[in-house]
MARKELO-932369 format. One record per residue (C-alpha): residue number from 1; chain; z, x, y negated. Coordinates in pm, 1 decimal. Last residue first. Layout:
BEGIN
VEXMI num chaine       up     east    north
VEXMI NUM      A        Z        X        Y
...
***
This chain:
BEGIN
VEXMI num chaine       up     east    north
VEXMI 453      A   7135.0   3415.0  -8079.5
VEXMI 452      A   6967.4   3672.6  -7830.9
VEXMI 451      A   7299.1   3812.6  -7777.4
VEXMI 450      A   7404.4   3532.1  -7600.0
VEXMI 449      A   7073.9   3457.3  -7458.4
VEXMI 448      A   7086.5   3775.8  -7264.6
VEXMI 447      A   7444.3   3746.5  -7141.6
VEXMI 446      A   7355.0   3409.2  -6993.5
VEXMI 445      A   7036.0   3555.5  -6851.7
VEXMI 444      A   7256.7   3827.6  -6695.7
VEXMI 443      A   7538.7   3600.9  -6546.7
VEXMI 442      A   7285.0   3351.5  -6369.5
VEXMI 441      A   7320.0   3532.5  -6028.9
VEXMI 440      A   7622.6   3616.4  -6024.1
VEXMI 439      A   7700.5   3209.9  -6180.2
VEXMI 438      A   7666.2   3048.3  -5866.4
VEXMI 437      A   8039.4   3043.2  -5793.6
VEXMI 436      A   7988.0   2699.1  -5569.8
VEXMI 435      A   7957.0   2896.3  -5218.5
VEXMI 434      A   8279.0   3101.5  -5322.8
VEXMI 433      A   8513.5   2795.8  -5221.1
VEXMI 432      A   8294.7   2745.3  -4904.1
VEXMI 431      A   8342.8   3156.4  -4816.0
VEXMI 430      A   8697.1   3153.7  -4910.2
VEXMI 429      A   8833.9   2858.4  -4709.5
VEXMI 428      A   8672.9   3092.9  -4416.6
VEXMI 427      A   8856.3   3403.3  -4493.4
VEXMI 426      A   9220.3   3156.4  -4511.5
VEXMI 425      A   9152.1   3040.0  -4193.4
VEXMI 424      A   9142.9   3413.1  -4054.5
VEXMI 423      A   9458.8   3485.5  -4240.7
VEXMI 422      A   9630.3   3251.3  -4062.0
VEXMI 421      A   9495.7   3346.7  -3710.1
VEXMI 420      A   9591.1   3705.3  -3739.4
VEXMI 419      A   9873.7   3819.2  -3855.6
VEXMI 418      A  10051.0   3445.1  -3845.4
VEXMI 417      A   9954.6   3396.8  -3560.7
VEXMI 416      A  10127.1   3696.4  -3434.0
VEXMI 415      A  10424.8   3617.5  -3621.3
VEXMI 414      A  10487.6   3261.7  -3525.6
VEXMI 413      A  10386.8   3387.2  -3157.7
VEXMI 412      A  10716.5   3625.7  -3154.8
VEXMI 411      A  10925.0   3313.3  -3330.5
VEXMI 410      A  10827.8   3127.4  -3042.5
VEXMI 409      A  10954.9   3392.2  -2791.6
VEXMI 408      A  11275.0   3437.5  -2966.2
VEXMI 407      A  11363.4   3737.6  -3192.9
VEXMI 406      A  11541.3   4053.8  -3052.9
VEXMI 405      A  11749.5   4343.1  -3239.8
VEXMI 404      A  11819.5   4085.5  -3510.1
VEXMI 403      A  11764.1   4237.5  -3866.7
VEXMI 402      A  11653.0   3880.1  -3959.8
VEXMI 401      A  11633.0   3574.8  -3760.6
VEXMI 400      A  11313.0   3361.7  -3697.3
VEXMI 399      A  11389.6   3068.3  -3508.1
VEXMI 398      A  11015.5   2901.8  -3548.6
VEXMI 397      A  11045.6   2699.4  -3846.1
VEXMI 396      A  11137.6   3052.9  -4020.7
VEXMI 395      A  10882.4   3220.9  -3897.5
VEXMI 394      A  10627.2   2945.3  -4088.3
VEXMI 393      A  10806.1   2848.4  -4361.4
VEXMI 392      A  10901.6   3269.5  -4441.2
VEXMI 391      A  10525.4   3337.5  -4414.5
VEXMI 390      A  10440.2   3061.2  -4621.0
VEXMI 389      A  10647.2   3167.0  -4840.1
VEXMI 388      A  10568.5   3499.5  -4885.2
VEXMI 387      A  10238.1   3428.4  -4878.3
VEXMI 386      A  10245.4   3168.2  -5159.1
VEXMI 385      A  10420.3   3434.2  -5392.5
VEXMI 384      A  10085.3   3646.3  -5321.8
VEXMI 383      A   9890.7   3364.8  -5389.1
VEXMI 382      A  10080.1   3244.4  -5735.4
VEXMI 381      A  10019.6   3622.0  -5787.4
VEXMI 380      A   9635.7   3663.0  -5787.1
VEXMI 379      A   9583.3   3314.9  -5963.4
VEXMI 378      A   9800.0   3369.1  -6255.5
VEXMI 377      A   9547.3   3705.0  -6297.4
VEXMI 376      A   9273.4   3513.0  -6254.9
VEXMI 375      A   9424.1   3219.0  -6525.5
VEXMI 374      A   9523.5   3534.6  -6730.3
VEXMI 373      A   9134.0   3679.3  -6770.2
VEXMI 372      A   9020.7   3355.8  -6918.5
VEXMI 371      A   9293.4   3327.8  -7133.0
VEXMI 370      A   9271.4   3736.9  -7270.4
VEXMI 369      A   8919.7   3695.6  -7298.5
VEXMI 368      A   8827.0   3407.2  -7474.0
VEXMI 367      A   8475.0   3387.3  -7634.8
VEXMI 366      A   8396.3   3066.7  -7851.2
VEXMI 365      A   8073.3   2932.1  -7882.9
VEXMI 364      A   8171.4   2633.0  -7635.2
VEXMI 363      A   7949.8   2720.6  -7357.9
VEXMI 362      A   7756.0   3048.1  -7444.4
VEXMI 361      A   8129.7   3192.9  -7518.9
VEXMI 360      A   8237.9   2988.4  -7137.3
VEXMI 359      A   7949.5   3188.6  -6955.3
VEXMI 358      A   8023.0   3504.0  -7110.2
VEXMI 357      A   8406.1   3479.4  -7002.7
VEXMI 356      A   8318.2   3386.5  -6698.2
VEXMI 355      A   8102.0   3665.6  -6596.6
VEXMI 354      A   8399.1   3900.2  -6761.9
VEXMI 353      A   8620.0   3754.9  -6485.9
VEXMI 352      A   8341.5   3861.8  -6246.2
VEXMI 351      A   8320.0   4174.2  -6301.0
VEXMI 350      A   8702.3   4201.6  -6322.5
VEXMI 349      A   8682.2   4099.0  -5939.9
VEXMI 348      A   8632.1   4432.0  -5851.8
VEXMI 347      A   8930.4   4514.9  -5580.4
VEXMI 346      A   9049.5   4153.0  -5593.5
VEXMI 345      A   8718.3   4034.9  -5441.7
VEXMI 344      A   8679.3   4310.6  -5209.3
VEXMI 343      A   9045.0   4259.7  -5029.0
VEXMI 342      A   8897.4   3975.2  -4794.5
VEXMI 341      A   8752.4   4300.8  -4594.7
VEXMI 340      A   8537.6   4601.1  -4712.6
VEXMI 339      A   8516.9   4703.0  -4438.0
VEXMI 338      A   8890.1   4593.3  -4379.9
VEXMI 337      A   8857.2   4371.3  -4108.2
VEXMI 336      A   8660.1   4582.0  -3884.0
VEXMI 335      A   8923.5   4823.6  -3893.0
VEXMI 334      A   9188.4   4592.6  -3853.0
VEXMI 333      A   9030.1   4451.5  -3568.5
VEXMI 332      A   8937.9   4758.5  -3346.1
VEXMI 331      A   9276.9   4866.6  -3445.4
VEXMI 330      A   9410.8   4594.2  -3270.1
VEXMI 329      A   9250.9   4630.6  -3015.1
VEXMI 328      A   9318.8   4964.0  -2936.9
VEXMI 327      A   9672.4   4870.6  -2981.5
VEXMI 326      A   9637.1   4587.5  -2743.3
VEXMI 325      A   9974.8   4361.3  -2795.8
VEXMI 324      A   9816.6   4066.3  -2768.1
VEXMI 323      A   9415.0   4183.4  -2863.8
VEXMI 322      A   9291.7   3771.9  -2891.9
VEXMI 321      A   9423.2   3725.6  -3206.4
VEXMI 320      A   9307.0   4075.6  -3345.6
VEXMI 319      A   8931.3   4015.4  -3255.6
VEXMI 318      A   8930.7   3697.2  -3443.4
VEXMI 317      A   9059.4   3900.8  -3738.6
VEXMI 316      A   8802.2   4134.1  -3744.0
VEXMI 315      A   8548.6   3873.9  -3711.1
VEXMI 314      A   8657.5   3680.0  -3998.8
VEXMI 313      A   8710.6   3955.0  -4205.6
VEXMI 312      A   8364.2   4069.6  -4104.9
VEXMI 311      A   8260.6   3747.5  -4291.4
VEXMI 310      A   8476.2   3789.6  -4581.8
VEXMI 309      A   8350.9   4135.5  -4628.0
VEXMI 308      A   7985.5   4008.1  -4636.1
VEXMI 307      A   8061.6   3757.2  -4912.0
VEXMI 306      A   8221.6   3982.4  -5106.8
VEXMI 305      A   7866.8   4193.9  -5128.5
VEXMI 304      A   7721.1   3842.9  -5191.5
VEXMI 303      A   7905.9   3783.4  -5500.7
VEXMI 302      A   7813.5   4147.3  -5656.8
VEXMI 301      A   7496.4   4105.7  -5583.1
VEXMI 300      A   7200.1   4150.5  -5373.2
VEXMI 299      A   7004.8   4440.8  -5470.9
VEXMI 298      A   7131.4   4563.2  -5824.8
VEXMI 297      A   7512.5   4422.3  -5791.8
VEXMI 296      A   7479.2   4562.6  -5424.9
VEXMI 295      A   7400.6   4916.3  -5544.7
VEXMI 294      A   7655.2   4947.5  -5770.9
VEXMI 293      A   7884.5   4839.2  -5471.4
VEXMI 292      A   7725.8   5039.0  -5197.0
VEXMI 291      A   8037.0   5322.8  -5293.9
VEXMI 290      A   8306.9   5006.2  -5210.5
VEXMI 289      A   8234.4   5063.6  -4845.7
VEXMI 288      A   8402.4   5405.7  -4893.0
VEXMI 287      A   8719.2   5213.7  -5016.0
VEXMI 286      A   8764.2   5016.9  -4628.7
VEXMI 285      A   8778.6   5381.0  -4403.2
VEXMI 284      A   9159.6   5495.4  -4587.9
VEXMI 283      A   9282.6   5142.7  -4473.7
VEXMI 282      A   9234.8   5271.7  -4114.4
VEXMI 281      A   9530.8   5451.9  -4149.2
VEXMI 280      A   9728.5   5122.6  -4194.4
VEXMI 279      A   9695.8   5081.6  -3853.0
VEXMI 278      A   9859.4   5414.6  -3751.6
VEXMI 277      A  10163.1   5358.0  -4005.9
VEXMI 276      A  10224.0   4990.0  -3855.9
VEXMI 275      A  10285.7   5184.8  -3540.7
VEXMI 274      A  10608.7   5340.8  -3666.8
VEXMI 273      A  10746.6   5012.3  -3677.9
VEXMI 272      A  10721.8   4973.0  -3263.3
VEXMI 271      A  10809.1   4659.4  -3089.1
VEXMI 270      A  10510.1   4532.0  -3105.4
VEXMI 269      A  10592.3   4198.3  -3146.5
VEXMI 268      A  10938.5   4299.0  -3341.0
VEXMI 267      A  10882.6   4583.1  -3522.9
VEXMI 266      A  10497.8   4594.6  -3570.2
VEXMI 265      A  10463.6   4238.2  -3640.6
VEXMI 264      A  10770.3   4197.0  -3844.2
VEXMI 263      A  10637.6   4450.1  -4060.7
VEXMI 262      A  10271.2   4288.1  -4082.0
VEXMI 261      A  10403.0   3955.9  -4158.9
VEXMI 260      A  10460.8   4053.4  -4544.6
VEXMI 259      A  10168.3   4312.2  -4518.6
VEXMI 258      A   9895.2   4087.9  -4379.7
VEXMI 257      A  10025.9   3768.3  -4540.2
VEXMI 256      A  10056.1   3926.4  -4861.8
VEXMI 255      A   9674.0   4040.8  -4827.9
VEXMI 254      A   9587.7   3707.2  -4749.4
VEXMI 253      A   9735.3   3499.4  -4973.7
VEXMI 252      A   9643.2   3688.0  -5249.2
VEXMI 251      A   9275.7   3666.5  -5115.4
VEXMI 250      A   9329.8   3278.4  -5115.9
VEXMI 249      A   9433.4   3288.2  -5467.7
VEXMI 248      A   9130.8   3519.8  -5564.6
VEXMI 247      A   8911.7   3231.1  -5446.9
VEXMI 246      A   9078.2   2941.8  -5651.5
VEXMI 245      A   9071.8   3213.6  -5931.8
VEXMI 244      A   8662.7   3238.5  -5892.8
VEXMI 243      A   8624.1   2828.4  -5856.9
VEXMI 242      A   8881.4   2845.2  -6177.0
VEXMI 241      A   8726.8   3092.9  -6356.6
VEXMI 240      A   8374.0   2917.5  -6282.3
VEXMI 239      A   8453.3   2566.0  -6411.8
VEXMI 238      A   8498.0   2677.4  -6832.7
VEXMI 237      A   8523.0   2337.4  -6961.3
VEXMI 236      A   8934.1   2333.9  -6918.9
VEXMI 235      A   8959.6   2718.3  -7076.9
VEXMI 234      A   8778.4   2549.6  -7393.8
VEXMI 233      A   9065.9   2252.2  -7428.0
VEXMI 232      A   9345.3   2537.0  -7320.6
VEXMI 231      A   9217.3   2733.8  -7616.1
VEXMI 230      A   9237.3   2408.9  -7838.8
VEXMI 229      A   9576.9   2318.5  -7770.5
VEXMI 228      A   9716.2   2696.9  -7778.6
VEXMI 227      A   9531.8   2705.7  -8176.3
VEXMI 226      A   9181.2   2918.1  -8185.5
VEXMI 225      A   9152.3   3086.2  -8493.2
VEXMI 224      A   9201.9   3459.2  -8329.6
VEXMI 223      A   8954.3   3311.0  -8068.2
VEXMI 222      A   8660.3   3360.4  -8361.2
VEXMI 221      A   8439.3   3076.2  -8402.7
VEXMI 220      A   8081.4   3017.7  -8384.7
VEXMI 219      A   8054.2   3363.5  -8183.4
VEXMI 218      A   7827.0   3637.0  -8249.7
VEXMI 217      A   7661.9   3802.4  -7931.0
VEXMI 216      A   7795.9   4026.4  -7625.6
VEXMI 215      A   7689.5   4371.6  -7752.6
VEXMI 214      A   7658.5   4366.4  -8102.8
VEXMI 213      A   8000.7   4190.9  -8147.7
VEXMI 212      A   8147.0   4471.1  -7912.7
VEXMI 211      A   8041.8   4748.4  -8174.8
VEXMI 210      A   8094.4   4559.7  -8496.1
VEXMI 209      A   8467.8   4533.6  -8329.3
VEXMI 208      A   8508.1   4938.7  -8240.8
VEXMI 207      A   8558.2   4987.7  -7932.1
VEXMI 206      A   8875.1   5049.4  -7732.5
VEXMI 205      A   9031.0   5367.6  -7668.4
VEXMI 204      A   8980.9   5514.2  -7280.4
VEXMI 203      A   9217.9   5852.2  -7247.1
VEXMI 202      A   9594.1   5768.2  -7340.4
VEXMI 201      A   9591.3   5408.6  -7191.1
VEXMI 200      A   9398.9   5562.5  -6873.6
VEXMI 199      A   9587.9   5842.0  -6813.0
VEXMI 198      A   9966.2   5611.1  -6798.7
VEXMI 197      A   9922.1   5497.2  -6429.4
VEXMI 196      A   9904.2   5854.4  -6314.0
VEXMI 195      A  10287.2   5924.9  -6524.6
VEXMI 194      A  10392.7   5593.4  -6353.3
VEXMI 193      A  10310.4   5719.9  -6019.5
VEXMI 192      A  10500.6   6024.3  -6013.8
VEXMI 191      A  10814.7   5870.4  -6104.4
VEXMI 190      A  10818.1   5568.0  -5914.3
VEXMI 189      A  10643.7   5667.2  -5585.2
VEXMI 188      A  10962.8   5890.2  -5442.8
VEXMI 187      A  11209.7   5685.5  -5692.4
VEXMI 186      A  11121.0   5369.8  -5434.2
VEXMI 185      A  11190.9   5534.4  -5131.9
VEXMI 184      A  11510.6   5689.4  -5304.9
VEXMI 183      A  11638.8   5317.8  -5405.2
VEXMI 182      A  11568.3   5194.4  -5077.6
VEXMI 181      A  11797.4   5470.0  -4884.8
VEXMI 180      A  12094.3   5338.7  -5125.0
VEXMI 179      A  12249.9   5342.5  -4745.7
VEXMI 178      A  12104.8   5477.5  -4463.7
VEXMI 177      A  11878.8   5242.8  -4288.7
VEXMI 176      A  11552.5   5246.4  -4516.6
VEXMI 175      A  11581.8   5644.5  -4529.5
VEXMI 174      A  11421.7   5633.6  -4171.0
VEXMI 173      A  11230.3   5339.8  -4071.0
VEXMI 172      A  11118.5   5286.1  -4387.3
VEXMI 171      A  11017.1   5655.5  -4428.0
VEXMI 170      A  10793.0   5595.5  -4174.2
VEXMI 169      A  10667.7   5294.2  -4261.5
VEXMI 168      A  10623.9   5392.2  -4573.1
VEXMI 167      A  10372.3   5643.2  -4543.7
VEXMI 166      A  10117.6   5519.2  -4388.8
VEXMI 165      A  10144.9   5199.2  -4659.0
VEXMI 164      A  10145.7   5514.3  -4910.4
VEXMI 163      A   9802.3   5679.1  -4771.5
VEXMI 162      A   9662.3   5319.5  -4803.7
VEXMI 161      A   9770.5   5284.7  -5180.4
VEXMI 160      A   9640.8   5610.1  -5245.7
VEXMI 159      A   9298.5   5510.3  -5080.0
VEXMI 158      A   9282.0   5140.2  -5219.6
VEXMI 157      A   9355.7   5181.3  -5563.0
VEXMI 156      A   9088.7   5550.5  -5554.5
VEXMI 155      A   8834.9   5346.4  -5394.0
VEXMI 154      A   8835.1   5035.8  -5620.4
VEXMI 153      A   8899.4   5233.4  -5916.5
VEXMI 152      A   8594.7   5423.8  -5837.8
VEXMI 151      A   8425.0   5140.1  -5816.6
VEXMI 150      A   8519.3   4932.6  -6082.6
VEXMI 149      A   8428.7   5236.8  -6300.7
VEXMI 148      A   8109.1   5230.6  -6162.6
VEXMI 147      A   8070.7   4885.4  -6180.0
VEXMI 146      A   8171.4   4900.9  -6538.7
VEXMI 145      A   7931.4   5204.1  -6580.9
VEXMI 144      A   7627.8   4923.8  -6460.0
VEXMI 143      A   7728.2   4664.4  -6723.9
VEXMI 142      A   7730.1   4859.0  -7024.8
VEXMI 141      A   8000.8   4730.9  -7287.6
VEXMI 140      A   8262.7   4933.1  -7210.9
VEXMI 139      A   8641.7   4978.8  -7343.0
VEXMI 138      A   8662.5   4631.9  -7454.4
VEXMI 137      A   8478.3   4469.5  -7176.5
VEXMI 136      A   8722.7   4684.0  -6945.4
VEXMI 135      A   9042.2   4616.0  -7192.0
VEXMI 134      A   8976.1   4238.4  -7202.7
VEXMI 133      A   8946.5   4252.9  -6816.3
VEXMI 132      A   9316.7   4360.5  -6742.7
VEXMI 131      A   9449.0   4242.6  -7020.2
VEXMI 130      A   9595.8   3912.3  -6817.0
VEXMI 129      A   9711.5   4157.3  -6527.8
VEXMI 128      A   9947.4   4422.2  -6740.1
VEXMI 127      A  10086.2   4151.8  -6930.1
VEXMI 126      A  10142.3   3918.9  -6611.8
VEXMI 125      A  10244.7   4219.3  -6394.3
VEXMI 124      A  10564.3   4346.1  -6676.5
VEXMI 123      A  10646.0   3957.4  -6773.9
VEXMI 122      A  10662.9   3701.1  -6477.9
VEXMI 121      A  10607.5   3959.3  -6200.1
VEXMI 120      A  10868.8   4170.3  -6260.3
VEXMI 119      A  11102.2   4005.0  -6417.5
VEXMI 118      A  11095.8   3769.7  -6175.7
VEXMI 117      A  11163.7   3962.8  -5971.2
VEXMI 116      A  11454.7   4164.9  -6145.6
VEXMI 115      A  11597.4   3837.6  -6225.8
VEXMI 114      A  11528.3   3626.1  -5822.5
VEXMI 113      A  11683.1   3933.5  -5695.1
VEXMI 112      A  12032.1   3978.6  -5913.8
VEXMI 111      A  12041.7   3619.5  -5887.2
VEXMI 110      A  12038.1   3575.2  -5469.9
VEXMI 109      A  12260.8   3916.6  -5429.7
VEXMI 108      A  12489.4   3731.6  -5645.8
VEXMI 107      A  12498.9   3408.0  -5466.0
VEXMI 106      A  12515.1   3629.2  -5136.8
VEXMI 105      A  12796.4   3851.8  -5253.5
VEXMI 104      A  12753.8   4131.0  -5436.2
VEXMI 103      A  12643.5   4431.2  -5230.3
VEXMI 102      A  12353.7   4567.7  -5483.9
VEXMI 101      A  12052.7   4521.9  -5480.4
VEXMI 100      A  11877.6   4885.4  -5529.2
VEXMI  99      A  11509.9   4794.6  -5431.7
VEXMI  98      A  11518.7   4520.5  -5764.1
VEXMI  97      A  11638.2   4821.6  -5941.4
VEXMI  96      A  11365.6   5062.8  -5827.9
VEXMI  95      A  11076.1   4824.0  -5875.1
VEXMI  94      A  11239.0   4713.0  -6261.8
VEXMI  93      A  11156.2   5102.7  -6365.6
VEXMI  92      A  10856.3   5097.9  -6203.7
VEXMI  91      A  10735.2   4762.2  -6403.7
VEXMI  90      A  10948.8   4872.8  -6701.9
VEXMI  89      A  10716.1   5183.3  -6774.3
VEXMI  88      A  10326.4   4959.0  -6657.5
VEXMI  87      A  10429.2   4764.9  -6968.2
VEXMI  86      A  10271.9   5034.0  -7171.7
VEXMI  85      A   9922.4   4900.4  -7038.0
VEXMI  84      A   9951.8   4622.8  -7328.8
VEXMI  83      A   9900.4   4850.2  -7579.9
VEXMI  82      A   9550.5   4883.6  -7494.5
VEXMI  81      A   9401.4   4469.5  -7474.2
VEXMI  80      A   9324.6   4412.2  -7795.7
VEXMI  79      A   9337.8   4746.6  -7975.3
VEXMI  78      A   9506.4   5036.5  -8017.4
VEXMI  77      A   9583.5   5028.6  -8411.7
VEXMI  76      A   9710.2   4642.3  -8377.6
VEXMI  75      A   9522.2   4284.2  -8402.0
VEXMI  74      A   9642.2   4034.4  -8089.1
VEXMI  73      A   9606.2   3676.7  -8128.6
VEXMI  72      A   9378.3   3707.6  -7794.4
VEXMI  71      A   9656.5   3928.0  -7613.2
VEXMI  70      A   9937.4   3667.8  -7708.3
VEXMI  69      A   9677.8   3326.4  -7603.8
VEXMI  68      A   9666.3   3546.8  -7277.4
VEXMI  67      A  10019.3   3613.3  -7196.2
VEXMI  66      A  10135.1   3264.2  -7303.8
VEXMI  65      A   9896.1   3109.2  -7002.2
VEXMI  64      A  10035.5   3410.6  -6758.9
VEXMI  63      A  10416.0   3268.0  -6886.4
VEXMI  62      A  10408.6   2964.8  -6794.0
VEXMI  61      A  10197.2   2990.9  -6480.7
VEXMI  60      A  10405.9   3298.1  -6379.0
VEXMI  59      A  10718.2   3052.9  -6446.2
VEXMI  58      A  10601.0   2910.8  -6068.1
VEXMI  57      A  10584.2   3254.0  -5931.1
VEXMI  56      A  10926.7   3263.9  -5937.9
VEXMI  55      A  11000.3   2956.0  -5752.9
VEXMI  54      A  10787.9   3130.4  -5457.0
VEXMI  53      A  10982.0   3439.9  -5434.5
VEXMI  52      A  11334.2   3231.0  -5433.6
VEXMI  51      A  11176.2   2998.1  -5165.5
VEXMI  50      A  11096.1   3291.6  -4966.2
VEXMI  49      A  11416.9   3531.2  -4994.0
VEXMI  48      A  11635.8   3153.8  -4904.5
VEXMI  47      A  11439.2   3109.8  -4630.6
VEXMI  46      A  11409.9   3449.9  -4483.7
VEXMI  45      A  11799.2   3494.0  -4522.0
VEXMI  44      A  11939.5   3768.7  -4747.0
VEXMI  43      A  12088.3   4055.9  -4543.0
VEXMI  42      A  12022.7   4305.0  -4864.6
VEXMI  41      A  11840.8   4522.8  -4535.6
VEXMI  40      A  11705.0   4358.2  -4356.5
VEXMI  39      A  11619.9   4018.3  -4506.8
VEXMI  38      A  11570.9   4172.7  -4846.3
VEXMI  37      A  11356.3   4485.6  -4714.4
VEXMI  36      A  11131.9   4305.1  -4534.3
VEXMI  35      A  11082.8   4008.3  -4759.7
VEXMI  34      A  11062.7   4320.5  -5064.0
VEXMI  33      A  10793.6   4461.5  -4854.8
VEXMI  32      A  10484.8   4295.8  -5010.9
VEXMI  31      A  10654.0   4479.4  -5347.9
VEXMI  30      A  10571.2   4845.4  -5228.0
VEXMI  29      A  10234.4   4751.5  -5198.4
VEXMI  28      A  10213.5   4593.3  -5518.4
VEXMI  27      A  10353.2   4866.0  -5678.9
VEXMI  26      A  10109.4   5147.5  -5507.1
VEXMI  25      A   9824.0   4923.0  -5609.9
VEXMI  24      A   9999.5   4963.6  -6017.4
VEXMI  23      A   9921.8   5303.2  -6004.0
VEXMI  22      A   9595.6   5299.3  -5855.3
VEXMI  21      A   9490.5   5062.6  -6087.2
VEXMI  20      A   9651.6   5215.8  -6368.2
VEXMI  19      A   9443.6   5571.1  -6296.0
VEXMI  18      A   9114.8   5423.0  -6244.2
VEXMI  17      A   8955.2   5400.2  -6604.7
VEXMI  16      A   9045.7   5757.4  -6640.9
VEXMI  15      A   8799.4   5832.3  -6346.0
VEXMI  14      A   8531.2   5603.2  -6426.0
VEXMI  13      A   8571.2   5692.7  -6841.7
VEXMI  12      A   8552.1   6069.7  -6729.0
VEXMI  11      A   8169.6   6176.4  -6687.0
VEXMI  10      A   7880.6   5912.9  -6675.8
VEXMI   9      A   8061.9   5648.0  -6914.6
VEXMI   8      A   8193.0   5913.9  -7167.6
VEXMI   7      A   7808.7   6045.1  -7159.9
VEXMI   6      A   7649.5   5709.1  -7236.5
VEXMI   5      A   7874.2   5605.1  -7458.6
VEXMI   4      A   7801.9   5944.9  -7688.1
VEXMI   3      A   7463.9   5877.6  -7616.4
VEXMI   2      A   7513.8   5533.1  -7771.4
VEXMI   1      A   7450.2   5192.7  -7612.9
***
């Protein structure tokens, strides 16, 4: 690694490298309350909102596998992976309009949402998602300023996004009633937060190709050769993306769960919307955990660190069934929940993603990045679209009714089990799926014998 490396790694690249992640956190964020905001306000039902969410994460799969055999064919002046963070623009701008439905009739209302969603998600998220990792390994080639960078990004995607959960509530509660209120909540984060998201595409240039070759190994055969046939061929023989996507599925599930049901929690169960804002303080504690993560990829690794978060997740979630309507309890669990939480393994799992794609290049001889990193990314938001509709199966099934000043008493425990229970199963499915990703602590010798060759 040069000096020059060296001293981009130690000083800015962590800092520039965090900027989209933060930018697009605040998105997602905003986007676990489209349920909320569709059933509430655009007076769609919670059936129809969940089944349209969930059909649109179906074309993800289509279009997340076309994503990354696009990024691998990919040859321009920026790179690989680089141009591809421009699509952060029409994510924002697609946020706002999808928050702006307008009062079209329920078949209308119904398109107009499934479009901009899918839209969303389908094209914007699944470009910006499946480079994710090709622009890190890219970008940087030393494994401990990746953590770092992973780090940082981890603290700084979790804090802002935190500080804007406290904040939405509250503005929820107020703009959210008047009308075209959603449409200024949404231009509030839109503006400033695509101008963050756009640092790291300007600051962090890719390597040069002699650069990365050195670095991970020569490959039998370069992916820009590889047909669609024969990539999905390699992507089939490469187990640990999908034992590690399998996992990141379940953490999508998870964190929609939490902030899909969480709304209806704090309105209806605890009859207070405003408290949601208090919880979601505690969010601010969960990104200081993620400073022992250089240290944990030294000590105990990376795996094991996510481990430990899945286990307090259990606990913290245990603690929140059996709190009722105990805010102190409640807190008690949330906190515990979310240091570091189920949340860890999205917040650095590009460490991991570039694991795989070492182990599948000393596989089959040929590296894919932008494949291997879009069956993660697929993963991520066929779990958050699972969420939703498991969350609107579940209330649903129990008499749920939108904006309705009082729900029924099985529709009350639908939602608390849901906040709690659910999400507790969901840690534990986790841990056994993560028991057979064995390659943390093979990665390195891998990565040695591939540039050994």
């Amino acid at each position: 690694m040069s000096k020059k490396q060296k001293k981009k790694g130690a000083g800015v690249y962590p800092w520039a490298w965090s900027t989209r992640g933060l930018a697009l956190g605040v998105n997602s964020i905003l986007l676990m309350q489209v349920s909320y905001y569709a059933t509430e306000s655009a007076e769609l039902s919670i059936g129809l909102v969940s089944t349209l969410v969930l059909v649109s994460k179906l074309f993800d799969g289509i279009t997340d596998l076309i994503a990354g055999f696009i990024i691998d064919k990919t040859k321009s002046r920026w790179g690989k992976a680089r141009p591809y963070e421009l699509f952060l623009i029409p994510t924002w701008i697609l946020t706002v309009l999808l928050f702006s439905t307008p009062d079209i009739g329920t078949t209308g209302k119904a398109i107009y949402f499934f479009v901009t969603y899918l839209l969303i998600n389908a094209v914007c998220v699944t470009f910006l998602s499946s480079s994710e990792a090709v622009y890190l390994g890219r970008s940087m080639t030393d494994e401990s300023i990746r953590a770092k960078a992973l780090t940082v990004s981890g603290i700084l995607s979790t804090i802002f996004p935190t500080v804007v959960s406290i904040i939405l509530p509250l503005l929820m509660n107020t703009w959210g009633r008047e009308t075209g209120g959603w449409t200024k909540i949404m231009l509030v984060f839109a503006v400033p937060f695509t101008l963050i998201g756009l640092i790291r595409f300007w600051a962090i240039k890719e390597l040069p190709e002699e650069q990365l070759q050195e670095a991970s190994g020569e490959t039998t055969k370069e992916s820009n050769d590889v047909s669609m046939k024969e990539m999905i061929r390699l992507l089939v023989h490469n187990k640990y993306i999908f034992i590690l996507s399998a996992a990141c599925l379940f953490c999508a599930v998870i964190n929609g769960m939490n902030m899909t049901v969480g709304s209806y929690f704090f309105e209806y169960y605890i009859g207070d919307l405003n408290q949601m804002s208090v919880v979601s303080m505690l969010g601010l504690v969960s990104p200081f955990a993620l400073v022992l993560f250089p240290i944990a990829v030294r000590k105990i690794g990376g795996l094991n660190f996510v481990k430990i978060g899945l286990v307090l997740a259990v606990i913290g979630n245990v603690i929140k069934f059996i709190a009722g309507k105990n805010m102190v309890l409640i807190m008690l669990g949330s906190f515990i929940s979310t240091v570091p939480g189920a949340s860890a393994l999205l917040m650095i799992g590009s460490i991991f993603v570039i694991q795989c794609m070492d182990y599948g290049q000393w596989k089959t001889g040929v590296r894919l990045e932008g494949p291997v990193n879009c069956v993660y990314g697929f993963a991520s938001k066929v779990g958050s679209g699972i969420a939703s509709g498991l969350a609107g199966a579940l209330l649903g099934a129990a008499g749920f009714v939108g904006a309705s000043e009082t729900q029924t008493a099985s529709a009350l425990t639908a939602i608390q089990m849901s906040y709690s229970i659910v999400p507790l199963i969901i840690c534990v499915i986790m841990l056994v799926i993560l028991h057979f990703y064995d390659l943390d602590k093979n990665g390195e010798q891998i990565k040695q014998n591939l540039i050994g060759k």
